[in-house]
Every structure is written in structure tokens, then in C-alpha cells.
N, C-alpha and C positions, 0 to 999 in steps of 0.2 A: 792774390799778390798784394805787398805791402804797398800803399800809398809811395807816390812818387811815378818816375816817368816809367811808364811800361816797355813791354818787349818792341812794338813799333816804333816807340820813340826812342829808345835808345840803339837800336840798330840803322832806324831810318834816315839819321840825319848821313849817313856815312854808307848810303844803300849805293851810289854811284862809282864802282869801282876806275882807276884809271893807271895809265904806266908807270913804271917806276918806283920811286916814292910814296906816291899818291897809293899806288896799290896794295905798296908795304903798309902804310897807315893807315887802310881803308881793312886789309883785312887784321890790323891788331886791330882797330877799334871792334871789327867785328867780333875777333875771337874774346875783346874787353867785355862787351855787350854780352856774348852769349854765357861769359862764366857768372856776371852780375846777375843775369835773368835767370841762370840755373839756381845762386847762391837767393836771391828770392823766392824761388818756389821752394825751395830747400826750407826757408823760414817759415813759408807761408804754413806749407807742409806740419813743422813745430808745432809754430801757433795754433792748428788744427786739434791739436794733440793736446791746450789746454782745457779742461776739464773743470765743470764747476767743483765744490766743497764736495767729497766722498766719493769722488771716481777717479781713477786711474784707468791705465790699460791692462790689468791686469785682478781690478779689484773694485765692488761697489759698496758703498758701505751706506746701509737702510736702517731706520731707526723704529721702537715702536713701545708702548708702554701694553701691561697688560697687567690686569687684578690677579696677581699671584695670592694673597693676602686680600684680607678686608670682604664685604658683605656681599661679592659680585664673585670669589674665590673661585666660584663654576666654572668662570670663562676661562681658567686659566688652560684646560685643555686644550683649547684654541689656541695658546699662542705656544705651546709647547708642539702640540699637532707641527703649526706651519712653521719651527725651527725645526723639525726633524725635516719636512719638508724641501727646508732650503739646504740643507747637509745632504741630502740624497745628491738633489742639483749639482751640489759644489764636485762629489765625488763622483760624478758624471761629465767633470768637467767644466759646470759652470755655464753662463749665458754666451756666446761669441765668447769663450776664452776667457770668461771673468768671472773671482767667485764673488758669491753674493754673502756678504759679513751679515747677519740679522743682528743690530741691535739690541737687546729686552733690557728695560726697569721694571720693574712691579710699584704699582703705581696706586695701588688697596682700594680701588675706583673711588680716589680722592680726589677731586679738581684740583685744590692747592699742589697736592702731592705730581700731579698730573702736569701740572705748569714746569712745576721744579725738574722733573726728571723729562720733559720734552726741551727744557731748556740748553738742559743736561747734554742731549742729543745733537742741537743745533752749532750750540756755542762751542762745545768740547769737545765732542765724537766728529762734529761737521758731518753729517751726515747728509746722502745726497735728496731724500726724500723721508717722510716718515710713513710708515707700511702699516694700514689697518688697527691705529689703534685703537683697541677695543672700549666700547661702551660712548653712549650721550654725553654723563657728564663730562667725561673727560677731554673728548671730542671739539666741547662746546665751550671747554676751557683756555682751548690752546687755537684755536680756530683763528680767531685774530692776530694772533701773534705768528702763527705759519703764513698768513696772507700776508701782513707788513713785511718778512724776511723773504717774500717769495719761494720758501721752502714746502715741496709739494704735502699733499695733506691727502694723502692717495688710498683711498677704497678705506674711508673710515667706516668703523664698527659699528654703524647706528643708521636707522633710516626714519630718524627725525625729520623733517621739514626744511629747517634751517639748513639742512647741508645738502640741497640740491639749490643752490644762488650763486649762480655762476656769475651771474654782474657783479653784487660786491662780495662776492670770495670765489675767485677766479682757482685760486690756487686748492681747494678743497673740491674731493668727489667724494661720492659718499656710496656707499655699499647696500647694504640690506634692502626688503621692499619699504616703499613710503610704510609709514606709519598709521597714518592717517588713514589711505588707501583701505590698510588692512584693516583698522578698525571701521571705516564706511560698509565692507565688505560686511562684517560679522553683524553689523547695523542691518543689510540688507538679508542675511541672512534669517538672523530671530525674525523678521517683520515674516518672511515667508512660512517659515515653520515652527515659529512662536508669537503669533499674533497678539497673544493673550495676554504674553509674559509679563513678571512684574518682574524688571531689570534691577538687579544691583551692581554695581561699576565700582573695582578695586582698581585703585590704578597710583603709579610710582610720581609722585610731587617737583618733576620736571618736564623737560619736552618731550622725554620720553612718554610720561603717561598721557599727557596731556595731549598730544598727536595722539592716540588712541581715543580717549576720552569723546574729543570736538569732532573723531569719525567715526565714532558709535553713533552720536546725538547727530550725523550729518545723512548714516544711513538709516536710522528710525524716522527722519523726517520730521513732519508734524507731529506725528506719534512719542517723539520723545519726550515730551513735556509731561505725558500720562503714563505712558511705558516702566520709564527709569522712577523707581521709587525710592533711589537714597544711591550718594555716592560716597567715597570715605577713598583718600588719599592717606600717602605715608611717605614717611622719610628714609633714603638710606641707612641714616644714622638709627634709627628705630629698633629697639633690639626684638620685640617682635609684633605683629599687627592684631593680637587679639581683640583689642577693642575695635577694630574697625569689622572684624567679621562680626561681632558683635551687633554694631550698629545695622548691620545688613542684614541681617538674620531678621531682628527687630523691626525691621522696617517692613517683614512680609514679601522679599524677593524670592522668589522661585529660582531667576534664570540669574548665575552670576558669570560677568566680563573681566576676565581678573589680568589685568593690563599692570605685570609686575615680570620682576626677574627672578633667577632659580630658588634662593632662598626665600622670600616670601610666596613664592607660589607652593613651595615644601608647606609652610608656614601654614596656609591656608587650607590646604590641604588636610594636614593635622587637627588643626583648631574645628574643621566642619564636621569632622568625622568625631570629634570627642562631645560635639552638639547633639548627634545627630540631625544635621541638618544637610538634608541631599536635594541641593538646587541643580539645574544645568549647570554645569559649569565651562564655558568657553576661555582656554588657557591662550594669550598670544605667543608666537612664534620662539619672544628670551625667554619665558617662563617653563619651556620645556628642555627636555633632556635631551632630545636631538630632534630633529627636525628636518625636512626636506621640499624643497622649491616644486611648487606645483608646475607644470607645463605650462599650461596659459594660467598666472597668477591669478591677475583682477577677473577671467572671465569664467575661470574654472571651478574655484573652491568654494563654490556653494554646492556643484555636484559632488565634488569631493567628502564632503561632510552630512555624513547623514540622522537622519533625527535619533535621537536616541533621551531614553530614558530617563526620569530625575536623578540625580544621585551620579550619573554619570559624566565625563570628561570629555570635552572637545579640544583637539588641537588643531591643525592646520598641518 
């Protein structure tokens, strides 16, 4: 109910009915009181019915970028996938009666490009939450600016580090398993059935790789100082990473950790095979073509993966 005198106060002062006149006044105030009290709940009711930026009663409207274009072009199944997804929904009727509008820019997994087309979403489409957009950098681009507008930043595409901080970014969840996590995993892994190995570590020149990286070296432990025999980062913008296999090769690693996305792991792939150089090679979860959530994550995929041969491929 609106602020101001409520339903007791405005019937109560006039609640002692008497003869007469008094009776006559006593029951208009009442019947005055009870159309006011109706004609507030009536509003409150309205009021109820306001709705942040991108919802209606009849309509949500969800925002989300995805690398249609540019050097991550892979993912773009993903976002295609989940707009066919939300069009099933709508022609099902929708959530409670509402359809769900999907958003898409394509955004070349550019962070500048990233900013401009989340901006795109907020300021002009008003959108009520932004859905899953795909990838680190991008993620990592617009992170602060969805917390200062309070616009939700829901089941982002990356399971970087940074986007499980619910103190200072309240408004972002983050999706994928940690990164870290996974890389300590595959740490813990080589130590059990590659004691020996002499480690080389490919990995992508942001949080991305870098949250692999620091949980490789977290699960070799002491051993990684001796283990890991050469590491060699890369950049998105990189058109391809042969020198870095190069350096790894060089360097006398057997077991390679290649903490990269689809097209540099194609990349990699290619380059080792045209060496002839067949190391283990342990691929993370974006570097492959599909992929599927173990039952128990952290406690399972060491059983999950079994030793195998040089020359051969590891996923998750």
C-alpha cells in the first residue's frame, strides 16, 4: 500500500456508528474509506507491475555477445545452439507466459569490440540481464561496467578466477569449472602417472591461461620447478603459434599442457605432427571440440583419464 494513512486509520476514526445523521456520515465516511483503500491497493497492485529495464508482462529481453567472427569463431556454435534454444521455449509458450527476446552481437572475441556491443545492450536494447557471454576476455572486459549499472552478468562463459568474487562483483556469476581447479587437477594428474615427465606448458596470455598455468605449477607442487622445462604463451591476435611449439619441442618436453582455445589447439596440433614430435599431450576443456562435465569434477577425472601413450591426446 502507498504511504500515507492505512486501511485502520482511515476507517477507524469514523469506526463508532450512531443515529441519525451521525449514522449517515459514519457510513459515507465508511463507504469514502473503503473506495480509497480499494483505489490504493489498486495502485499498489500497478506499482507491482513496474518492472526493471527489459521486462514486461508479456516479454524478457536478455542480452549476450558471442565470437561469430575473429580467432575464438568456434564458440559461435554455442551461441547459436542456445538462440535455437530460446525459440523452442518462446514456441512453447515462453517462461510464466513470457517470451524470452535473445539478444546476439558478435563481438570477434575482442574486449574493445566487447565493451561497445555490451554497451550496445545496456544503454539501447535496455536489456534485463546479460546471458552467458562467451569467453575471458570479453567477460573481463565489461565486468565492471555490468557491476556499476547493476545489470546482471549471469552464467558468464569462462571459469577464470576473477569471476567467482562475490564481494566486489556482486552482480557477475560465472559458469564453467574454475580454471585453476582444472589445471591443479591435471598437475595432480602427470605427478601420479608421469612422474618423470619433462613438462611443456602452452597456454593463452590472459586469465585465461594463466589460471591454468598457476594450477598446473599448484598441482606439481615442489616438483614443478624440475618438471616444467619451458613455458611459451601467445596472443589472441597471433596469427599462428609455431614458434612457441618450437621453443617446447627445443626445450626436450615429452608431456605437453596446452592451455589454449580451438584454434590454437588445431594449430598445435598441426605444427607437432609436421615435427614429428609426439609428446603427451593434455588438451583443457576450450581447446576441444566438445566436451562433457565429469560427475564428481575435482574428485573424479583422474580416474577418468587413463595413461596412454606418447604421441597421444588427453581431454577431460
Amino acid at each position: 500500500m502507498a504511504s500515507g494513512r492505512g486501511w485502520d486509520q482511515i476507517i477507524g476514526d469514523n469506526h463508532t456508528f450512531r443515529r441519525g445523521s451521525d449514522m449517515r456520515n459514519s457510513i459515507l465516511h465508511w463507504v469514502t474509506g473503503s473506495a480509497l483503500a480499494m483505489a490504493l491497493s489498486a495502485s499498489s497492485a500497478y506499482a507491482q507491475k513496474k518492472y526493471d529495464p527489459g521486462a514486461t508482462d508479456t516479454e524478457i529481453n536478455i542480452g549476450q555477445t558471442v565470437p561469430f567472427s575473429g580467432p575464438a569463431s568456434a564458440y559461435a556454435t554455442i551461441g547459436k545452439a542456445q538462440a535455437a534454444y530460446f525459440r523452442m521455449i518462446n514456441d512453447q509458450g515462453g517462461v510464466n507466459g513470457r517470451k524470452i527476446n535473445l539478444i546476439q552481437y558478435d563481438d570477434g572475441y575482442s574486449p574493445p569490440k566487447a565493451v561497445e556491443q555490451v554497451r550496445k545492450l545496456v544503454e539501447s536494447d535496455e536489456v534485463l540481464l546479460t546471458f552467458q557471454i562467451i569467453g575471458t576476455p570479453s567477460n573481463a572486459a565489461v565486468q565492471k561496467y555490468l557491476n556499476v549499472k547493476k545489470v546482471p552478468q549471469l552464467f558468464a562463459a569462462t571459469g577464470a578466477s576473477k569471476f567467482t568474487d562475490p564481494k566486489n562483483f556482486p552482480w557477475t556469476l560465472g559458469y564453467n569449472p574454475n580454471y585453476f581447479v582444472e589445471g591443479r587437477i591435471y598437475g595432480q594428474y602427470i605427478l601420479k602417472e608421469y612422474p618423470n615427465a619433462k613438462v611443456g606448458v602452452l597456454y593463452q596470455n590472459d586469465d585465461l591461461g594463466k589460471d591454468y598455468l598457476n594450477g598446473i605449477r599448484s598441482g606439481l607442487g615442489d616438483k614443478a620447478a624440475t618438471m616444467i622445462v619451458a613455458e611459451a604463451s601467445y596472443e589472441m591476435t597471433d596469427p599462428t603459434i609455431d614458434s612457441q611449439i618450437l621453443k617446447l619441442k627445443a626445450a626436450g618436453a615429452d608431456l605437453l599442457f596446452d592451455a589454449s582455445t580451438p584454434k590454437f589447439a588445431a594449430q598445435t596440433i598441426k605444427k607437432s605432427a609436421e615435427l614429428g614430435w609426439k609428446p603427451v599431450h593434455i588438451l583443457d576443456i576450450n581447446a576441444t571440440s566438445g566436451w562433457r562435465l565429469p560427475r564428481a569434477w575435482s574428485a573424479s577425472i583422474t580416474a577418468r583419464i587413463r595413461p596412454i601413450r606418447p604421441g597421444r591426446m588427453i581431454r577431460a
